[in-house]
NUFI-651747 format. One line per field, with one value per residue: x, y, z of N, C-alpha, C in turn. Coordinates in Angstrom, 2 decimals, padded with zeros to 5 digits. Atoms other than C-alpha are relative to their C-alpha. Example, Ala and Ser with C-alpha at 12.3 -4.5 7.8 and 13.67 -1.06 7.14 Angstrom:
// NUFI-651747
nx	000.89|-000.82
ny	-001.19|-001.19
nz	000.00|-000.06
cax	012.30|013.67
cay	-004.50|-001.06
caz	007.80|007.14
cx	000.90|-000.77
cy	001.20|001.09
cz	000.00|000.73
END
This chain:
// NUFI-651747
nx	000.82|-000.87|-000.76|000.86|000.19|-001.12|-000.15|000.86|-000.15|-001.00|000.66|000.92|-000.46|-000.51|001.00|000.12|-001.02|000.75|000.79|-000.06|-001.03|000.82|000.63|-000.71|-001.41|-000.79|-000.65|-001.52|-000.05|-000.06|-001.05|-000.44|000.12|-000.10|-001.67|-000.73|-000.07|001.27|000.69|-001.00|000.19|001.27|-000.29|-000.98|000.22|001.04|-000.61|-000.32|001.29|-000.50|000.85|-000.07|-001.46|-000.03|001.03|-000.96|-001.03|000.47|000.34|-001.49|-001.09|000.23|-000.27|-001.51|000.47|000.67|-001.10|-001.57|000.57|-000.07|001.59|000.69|001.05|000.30|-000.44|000.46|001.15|000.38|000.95|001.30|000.70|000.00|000.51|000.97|000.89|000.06|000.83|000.11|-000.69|-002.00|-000.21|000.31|000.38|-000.15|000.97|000.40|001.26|-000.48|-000.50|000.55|001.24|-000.33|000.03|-001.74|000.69|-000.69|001.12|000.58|-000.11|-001.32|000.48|001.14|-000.67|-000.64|000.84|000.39|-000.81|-000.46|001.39|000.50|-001.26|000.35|-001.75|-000.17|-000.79|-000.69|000.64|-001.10|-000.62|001.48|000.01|001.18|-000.43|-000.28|-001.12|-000.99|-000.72|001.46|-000.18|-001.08|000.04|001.25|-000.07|-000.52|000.96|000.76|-001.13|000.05|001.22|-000.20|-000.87|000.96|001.44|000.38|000.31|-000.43|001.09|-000.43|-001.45|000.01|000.79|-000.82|-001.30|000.74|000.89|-001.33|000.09|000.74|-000.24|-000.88|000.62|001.39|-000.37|-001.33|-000.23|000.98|-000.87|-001.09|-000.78|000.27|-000.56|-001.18|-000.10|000.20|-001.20|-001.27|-000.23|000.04|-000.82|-000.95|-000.43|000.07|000.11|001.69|-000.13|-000.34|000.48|000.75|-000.39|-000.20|000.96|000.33|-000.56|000.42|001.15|-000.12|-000.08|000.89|000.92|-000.23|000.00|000.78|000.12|-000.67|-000.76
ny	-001.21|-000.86|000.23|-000.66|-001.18|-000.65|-000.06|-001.10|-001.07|-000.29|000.41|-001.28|-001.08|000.12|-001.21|-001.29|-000.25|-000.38|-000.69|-001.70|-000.11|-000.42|-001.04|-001.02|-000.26|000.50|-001.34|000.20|000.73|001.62|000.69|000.53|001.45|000.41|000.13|000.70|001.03|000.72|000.27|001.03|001.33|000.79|000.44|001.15|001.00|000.15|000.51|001.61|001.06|-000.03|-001.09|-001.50|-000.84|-000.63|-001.40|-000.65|-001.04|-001.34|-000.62|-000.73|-000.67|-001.64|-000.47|-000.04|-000.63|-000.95|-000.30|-000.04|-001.13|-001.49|-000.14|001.31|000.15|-001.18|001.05|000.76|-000.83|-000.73|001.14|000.83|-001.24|-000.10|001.39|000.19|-001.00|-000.61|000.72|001.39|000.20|-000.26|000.33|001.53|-000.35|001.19|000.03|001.46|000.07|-000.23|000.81|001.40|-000.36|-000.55|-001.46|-000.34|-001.31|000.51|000.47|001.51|001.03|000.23|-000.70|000.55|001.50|-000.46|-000.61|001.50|000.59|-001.02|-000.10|001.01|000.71|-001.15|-000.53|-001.33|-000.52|-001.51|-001.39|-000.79|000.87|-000.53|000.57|001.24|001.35|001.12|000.10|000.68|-000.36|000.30|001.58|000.66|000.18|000.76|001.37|-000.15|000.03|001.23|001.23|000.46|000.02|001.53|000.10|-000.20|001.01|001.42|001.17|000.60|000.07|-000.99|-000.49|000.73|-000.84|-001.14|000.44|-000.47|-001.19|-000.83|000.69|-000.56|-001.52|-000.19|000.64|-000.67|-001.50|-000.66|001.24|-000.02|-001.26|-000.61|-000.12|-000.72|-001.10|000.20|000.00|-001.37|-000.61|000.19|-000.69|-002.02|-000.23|-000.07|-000.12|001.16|000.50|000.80|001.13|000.91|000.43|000.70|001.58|000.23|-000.05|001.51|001.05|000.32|000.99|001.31|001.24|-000.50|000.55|001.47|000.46|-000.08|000.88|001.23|000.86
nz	000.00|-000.16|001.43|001.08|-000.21|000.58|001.52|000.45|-000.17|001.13|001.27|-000.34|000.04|001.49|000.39|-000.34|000.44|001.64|-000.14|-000.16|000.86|001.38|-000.52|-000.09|000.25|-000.86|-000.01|-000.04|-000.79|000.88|000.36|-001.17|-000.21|001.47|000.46|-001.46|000.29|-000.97|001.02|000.88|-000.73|000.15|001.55|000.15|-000.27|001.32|001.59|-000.38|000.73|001.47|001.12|-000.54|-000.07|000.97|000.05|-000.93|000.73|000.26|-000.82|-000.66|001.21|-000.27|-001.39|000.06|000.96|-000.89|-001.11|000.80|000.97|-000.85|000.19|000.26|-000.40|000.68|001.13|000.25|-000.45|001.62|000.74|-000.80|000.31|001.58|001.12|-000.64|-000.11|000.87|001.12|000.64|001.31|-000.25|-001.09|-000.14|-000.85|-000.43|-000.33|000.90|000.47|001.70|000.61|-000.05|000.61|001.11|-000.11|-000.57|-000.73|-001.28|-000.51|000.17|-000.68|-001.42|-000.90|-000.42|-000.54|-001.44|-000.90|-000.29|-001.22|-001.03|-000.98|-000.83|-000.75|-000.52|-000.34|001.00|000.42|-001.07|000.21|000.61|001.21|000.55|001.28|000.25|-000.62|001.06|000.03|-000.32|-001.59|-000.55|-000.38|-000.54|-001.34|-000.26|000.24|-001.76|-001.08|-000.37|-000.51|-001.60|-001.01|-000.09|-001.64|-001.27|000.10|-001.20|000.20|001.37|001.17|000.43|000.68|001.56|000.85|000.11|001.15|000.88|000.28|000.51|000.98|001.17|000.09|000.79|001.31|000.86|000.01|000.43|001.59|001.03|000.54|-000.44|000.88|000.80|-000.02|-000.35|000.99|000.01|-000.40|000.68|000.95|-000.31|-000.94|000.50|-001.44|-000.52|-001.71|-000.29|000.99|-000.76|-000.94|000.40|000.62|-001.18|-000.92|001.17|-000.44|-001.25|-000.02|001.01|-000.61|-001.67|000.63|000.00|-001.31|-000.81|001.14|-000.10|000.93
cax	000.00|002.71|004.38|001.22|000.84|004.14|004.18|000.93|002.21|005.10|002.78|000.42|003.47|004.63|001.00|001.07|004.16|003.05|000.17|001.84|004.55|001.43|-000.55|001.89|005.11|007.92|009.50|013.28|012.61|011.28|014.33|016.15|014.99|014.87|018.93|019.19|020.38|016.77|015.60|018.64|018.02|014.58|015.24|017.60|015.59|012.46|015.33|015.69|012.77|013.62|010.59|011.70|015.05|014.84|011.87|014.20|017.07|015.13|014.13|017.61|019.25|016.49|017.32|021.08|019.69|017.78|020.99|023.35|020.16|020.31|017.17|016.21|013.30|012.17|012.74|011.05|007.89|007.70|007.16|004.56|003.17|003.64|002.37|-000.04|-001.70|-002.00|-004.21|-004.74|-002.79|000.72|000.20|-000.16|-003.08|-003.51|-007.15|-008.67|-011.95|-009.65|-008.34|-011.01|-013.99|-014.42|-015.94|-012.03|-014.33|-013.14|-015.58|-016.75|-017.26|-014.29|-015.01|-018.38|-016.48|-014.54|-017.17|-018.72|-015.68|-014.99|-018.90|-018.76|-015.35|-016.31|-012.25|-012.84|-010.99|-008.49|-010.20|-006.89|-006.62|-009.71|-009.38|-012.02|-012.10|-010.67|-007.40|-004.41|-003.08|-006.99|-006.46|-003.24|-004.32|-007.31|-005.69|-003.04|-006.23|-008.02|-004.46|-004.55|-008.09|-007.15|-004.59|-007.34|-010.04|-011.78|-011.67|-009.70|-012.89|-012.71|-009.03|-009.38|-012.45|-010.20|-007.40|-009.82|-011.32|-007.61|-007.42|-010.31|-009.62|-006.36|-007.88|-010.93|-009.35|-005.82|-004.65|-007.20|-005.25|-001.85|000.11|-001.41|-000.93|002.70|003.16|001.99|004.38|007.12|006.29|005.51|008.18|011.29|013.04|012.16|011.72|007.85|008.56|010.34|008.22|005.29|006.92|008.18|004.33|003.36|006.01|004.81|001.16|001.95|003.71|001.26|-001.16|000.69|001.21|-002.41|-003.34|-000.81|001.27
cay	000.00|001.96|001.42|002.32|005.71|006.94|005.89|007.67|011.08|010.70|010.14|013.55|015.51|015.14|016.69|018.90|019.69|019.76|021.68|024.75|024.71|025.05|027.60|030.14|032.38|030.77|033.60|034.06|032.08|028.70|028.76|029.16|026.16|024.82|024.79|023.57|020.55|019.40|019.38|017.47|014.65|014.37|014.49|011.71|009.81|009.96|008.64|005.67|004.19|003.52|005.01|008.32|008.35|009.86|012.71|013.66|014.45|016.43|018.19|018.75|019.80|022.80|023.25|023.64|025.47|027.81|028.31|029.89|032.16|035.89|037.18|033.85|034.73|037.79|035.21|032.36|034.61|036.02|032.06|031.15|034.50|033.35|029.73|029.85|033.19|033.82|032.36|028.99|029.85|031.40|029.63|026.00|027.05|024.42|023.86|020.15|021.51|023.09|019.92|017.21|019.72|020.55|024.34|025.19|027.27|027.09|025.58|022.45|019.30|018.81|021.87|020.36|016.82|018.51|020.18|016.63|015.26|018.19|017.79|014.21|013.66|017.48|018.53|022.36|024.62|026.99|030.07|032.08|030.36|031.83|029.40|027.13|023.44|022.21|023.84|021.93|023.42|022.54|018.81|017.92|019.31|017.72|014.49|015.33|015.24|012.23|010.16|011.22|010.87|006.69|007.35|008.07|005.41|003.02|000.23|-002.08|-002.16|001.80|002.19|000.00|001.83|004.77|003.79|003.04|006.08|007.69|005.20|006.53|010.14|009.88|007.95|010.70|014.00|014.10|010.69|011.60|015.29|015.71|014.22|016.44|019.14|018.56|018.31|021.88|022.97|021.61|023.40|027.21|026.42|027.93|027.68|024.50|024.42|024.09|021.63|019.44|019.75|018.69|015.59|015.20|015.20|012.52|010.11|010.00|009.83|006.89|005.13|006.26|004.53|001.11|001.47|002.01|-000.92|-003.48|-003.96
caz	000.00|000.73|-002.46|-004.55|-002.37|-003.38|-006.86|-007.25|-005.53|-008.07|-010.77|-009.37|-009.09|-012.64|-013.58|-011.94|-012.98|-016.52|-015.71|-014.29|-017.02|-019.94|-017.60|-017.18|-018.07|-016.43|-013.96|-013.34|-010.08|-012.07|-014.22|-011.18|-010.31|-013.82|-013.78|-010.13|-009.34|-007.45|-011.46|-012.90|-010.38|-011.00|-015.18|-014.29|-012.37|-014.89|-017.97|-015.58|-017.57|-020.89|-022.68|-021.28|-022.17|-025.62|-024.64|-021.25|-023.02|-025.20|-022.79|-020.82|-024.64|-024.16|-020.84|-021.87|-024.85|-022.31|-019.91|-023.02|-024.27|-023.72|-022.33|-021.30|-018.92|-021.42|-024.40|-023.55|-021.72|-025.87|-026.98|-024.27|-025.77|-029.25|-029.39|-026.34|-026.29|-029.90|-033.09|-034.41|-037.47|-035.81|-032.34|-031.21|-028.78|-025.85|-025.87|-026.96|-028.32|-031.63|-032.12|-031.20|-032.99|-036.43|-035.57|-034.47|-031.72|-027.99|-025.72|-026.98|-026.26|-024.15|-022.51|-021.83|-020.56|-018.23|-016.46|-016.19|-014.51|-012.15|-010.94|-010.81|-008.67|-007.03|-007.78|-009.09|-011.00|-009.47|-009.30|-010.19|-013.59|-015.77|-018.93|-020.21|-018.88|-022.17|-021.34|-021.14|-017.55|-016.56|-017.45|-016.31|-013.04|-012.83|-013.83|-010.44|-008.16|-009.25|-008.96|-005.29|-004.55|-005.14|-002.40|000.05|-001.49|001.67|-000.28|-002.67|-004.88|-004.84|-005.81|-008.52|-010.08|-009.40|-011.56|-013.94|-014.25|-014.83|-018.04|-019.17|-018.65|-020.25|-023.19|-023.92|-022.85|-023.27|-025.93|-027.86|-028.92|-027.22|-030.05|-032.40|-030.48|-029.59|-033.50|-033.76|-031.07|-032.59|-035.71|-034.38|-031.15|-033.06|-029.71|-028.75|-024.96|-025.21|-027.94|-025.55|-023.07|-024.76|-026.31|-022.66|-021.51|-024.70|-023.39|-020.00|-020.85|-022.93|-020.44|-017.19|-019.77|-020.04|-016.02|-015.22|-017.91|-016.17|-018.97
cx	000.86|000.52|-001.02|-000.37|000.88|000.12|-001.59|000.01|000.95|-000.73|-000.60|000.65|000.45|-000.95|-000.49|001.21|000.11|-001.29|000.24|001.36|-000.93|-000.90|000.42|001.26|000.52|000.83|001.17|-000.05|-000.45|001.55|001.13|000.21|000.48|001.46|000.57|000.22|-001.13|-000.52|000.93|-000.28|-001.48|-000.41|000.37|-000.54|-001.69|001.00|000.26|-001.01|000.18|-000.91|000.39|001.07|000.17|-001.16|001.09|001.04|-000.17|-000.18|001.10|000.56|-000.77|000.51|001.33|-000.08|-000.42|001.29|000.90|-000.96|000.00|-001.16|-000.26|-001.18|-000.87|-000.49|-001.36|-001.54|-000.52|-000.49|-000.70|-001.01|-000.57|-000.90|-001.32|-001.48|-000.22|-001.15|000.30|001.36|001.57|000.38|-000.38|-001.27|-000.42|-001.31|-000.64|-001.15|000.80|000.65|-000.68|-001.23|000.09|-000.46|001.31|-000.70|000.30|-001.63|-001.10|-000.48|000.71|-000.08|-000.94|000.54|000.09|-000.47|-000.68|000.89|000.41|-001.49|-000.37|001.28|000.03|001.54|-000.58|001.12|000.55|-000.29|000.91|-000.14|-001.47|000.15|-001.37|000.60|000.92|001.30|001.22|000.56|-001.11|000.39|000.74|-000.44|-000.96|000.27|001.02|-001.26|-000.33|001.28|-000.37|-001.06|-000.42|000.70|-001.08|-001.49|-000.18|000.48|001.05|-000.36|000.11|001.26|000.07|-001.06|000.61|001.15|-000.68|-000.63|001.20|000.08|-000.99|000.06|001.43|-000.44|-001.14|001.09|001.63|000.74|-000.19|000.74|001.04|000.75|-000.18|000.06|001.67|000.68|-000.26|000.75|001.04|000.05|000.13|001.50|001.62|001.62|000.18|000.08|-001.43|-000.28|000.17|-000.58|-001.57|000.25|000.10|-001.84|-000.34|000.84|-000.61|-001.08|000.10|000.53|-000.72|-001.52|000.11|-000.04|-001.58|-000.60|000.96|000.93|001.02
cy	001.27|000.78|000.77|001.79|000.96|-000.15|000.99|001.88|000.60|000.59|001.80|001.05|000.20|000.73|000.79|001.28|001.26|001.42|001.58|000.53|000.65|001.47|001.34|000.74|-000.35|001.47|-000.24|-001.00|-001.35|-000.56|-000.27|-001.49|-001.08|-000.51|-000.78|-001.62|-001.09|-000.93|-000.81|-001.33|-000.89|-000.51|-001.55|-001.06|-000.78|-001.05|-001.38|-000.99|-000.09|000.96|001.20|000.41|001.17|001.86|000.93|000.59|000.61|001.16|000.76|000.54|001.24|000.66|000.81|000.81|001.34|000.76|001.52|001.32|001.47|000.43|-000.97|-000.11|000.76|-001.12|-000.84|000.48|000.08|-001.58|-000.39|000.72|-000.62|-001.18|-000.15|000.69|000.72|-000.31|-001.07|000.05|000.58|-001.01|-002.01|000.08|-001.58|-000.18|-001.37|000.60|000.39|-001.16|-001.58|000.88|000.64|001.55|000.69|001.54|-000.33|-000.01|-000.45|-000.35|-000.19|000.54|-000.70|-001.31|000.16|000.37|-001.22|-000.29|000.44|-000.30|-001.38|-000.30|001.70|000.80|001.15|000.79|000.86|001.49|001.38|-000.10|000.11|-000.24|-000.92|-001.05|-000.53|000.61|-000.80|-000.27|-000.88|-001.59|-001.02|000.09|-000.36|-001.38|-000.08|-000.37|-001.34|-000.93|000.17|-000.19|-002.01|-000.22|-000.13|-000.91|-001.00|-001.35|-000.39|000.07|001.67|000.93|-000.60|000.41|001.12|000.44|-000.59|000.84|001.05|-000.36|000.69|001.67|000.36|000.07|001.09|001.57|000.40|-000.90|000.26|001.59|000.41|-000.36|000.92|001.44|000.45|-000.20|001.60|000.60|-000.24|000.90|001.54|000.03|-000.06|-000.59|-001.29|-000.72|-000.73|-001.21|-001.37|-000.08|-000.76|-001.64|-000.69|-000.66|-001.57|-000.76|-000.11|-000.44|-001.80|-001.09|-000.20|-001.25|-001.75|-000.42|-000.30|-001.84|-001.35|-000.50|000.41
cz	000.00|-001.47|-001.13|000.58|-000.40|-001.61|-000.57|000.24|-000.78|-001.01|-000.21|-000.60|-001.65|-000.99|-000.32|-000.25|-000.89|000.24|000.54|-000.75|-001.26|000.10|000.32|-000.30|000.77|000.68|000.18|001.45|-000.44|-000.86|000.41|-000.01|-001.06|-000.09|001.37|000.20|000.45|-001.73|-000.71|000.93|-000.36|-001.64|000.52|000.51|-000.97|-001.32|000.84|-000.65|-001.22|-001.05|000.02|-000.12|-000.82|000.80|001.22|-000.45|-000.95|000.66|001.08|-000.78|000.28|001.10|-000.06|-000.93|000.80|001.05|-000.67|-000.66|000.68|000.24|000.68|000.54|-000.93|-001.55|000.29|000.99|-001.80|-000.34|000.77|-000.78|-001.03|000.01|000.95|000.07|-001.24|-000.97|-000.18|-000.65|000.57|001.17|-000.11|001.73|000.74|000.26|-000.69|-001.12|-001.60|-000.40|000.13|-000.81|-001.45|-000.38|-000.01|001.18|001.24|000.79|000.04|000.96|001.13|001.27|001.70|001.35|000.87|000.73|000.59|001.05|001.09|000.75|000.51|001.29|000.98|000.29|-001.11|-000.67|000.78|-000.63|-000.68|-001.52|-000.69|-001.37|-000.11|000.10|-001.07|-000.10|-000.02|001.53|000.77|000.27|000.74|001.44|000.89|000.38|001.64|000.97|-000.21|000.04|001.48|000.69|000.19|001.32|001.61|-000.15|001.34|000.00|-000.77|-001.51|-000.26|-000.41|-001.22|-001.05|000.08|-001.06|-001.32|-000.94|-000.56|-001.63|-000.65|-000.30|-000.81|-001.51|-000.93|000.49|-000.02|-001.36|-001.24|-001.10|000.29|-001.28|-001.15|000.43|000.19|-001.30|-000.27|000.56|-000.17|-001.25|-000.13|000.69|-000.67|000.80|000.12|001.80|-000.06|-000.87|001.00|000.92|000.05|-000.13|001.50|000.85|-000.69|000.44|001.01|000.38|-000.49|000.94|001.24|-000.65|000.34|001.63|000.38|-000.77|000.76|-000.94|000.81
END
């Protein structure tokens, strides 16, 4: 029990991670961090999995890429600007509904979904953070909560419909459009930090997938 409480607070934090990496400009105190050695340990201990080697050291070449740039908080503020907060057509905006609906209109379906899953599992949005459900930041940190609300299930029978319910939330609201959007930010993200950190997110679902799945 032990064992599954920690591998799921791993799992959360990684998320959540993600989720306040897509939601906001990084300030000079993240890349702080970003360069410290707390974040090289935890790269390193993520590439201990094989699937993850390749997307991680993507992700450290930006990092090392990010270290050497001038500007670098000023800089990479301009591409959150550019690919997040802009148009379809220059940006890679992070919202499912333009890329699971054929309107390209924000606040779909997905939208819709998400409001579903926030009312049935009663985990709300953070009131700070004034995007529609079908954000990106939204999901990831949605998907953080219901990992730990398994941690605290009564039962056997309700951890295991819990971990279930992750499977399927991966499968309909993030599976279903991250590679396609992470194809888009590779193509706007000249830079390539948010590039790598996308790809970074697509490896992880992919293998969070095979974990919850038993393979």
């Amino acid at each position: 029990m032990q064992d599954f409480i920690a591998i799921n607070e791993q799992r959360a934090e990684f998320y959540w991670w993600m989720s306040s990496l897509f939601a906001n400009e990084l300030t000079e105190e993240n890349l702080s961090h970003y360069h410290g050695a707390e974040m090289f340990n935890y790269l390193s201990n993520l590439a201990l999995t094989p699937e993850l080697v390749s997307p991680v050291a993507l992700f450290k070449d930006a990092l090392a890429k990010l270290k050497r740039r001038d500007d670098a908080q000023l800089e990479l503020a301009a591409d959150f600007c550019g690919l997040f907060l802009s148009t379809p057509k220059t940006g890679a905006l992070p919202y499912a509904s333009l890329y699971l609906c054929e309107s390209g209109l924000l606040n779909e379906k997905p939208a819709q979904d998400m409001a579903a899953w926030m009312e049935k599992y009663q985990i709300a949005q953070r009131k700070e953070f004034n995007e529609p459900g079908d954000h990106l930041a939204v999901i990831l940190d949605f998907m953080g909560n219901l990992i730990i609300l398994a941690n605290s299930a009564s039962t056997d029978e309700k951890r295991e419909a819990l971990m279930l319910e992750q499977t399927v939330f991966i499968t309909d609201m993030m599976a279903s459009w991250l590679p396609t959007f992470t194809d888009t930010v590779k193509r706007q993200d000249k830079f390539g930090f948010y590039h790598a950190a996308a790809a970074l997110l697509v490896g992880f679902i992919q293998l969070d997938t095979q974990f919850l799945k038993g393979e």
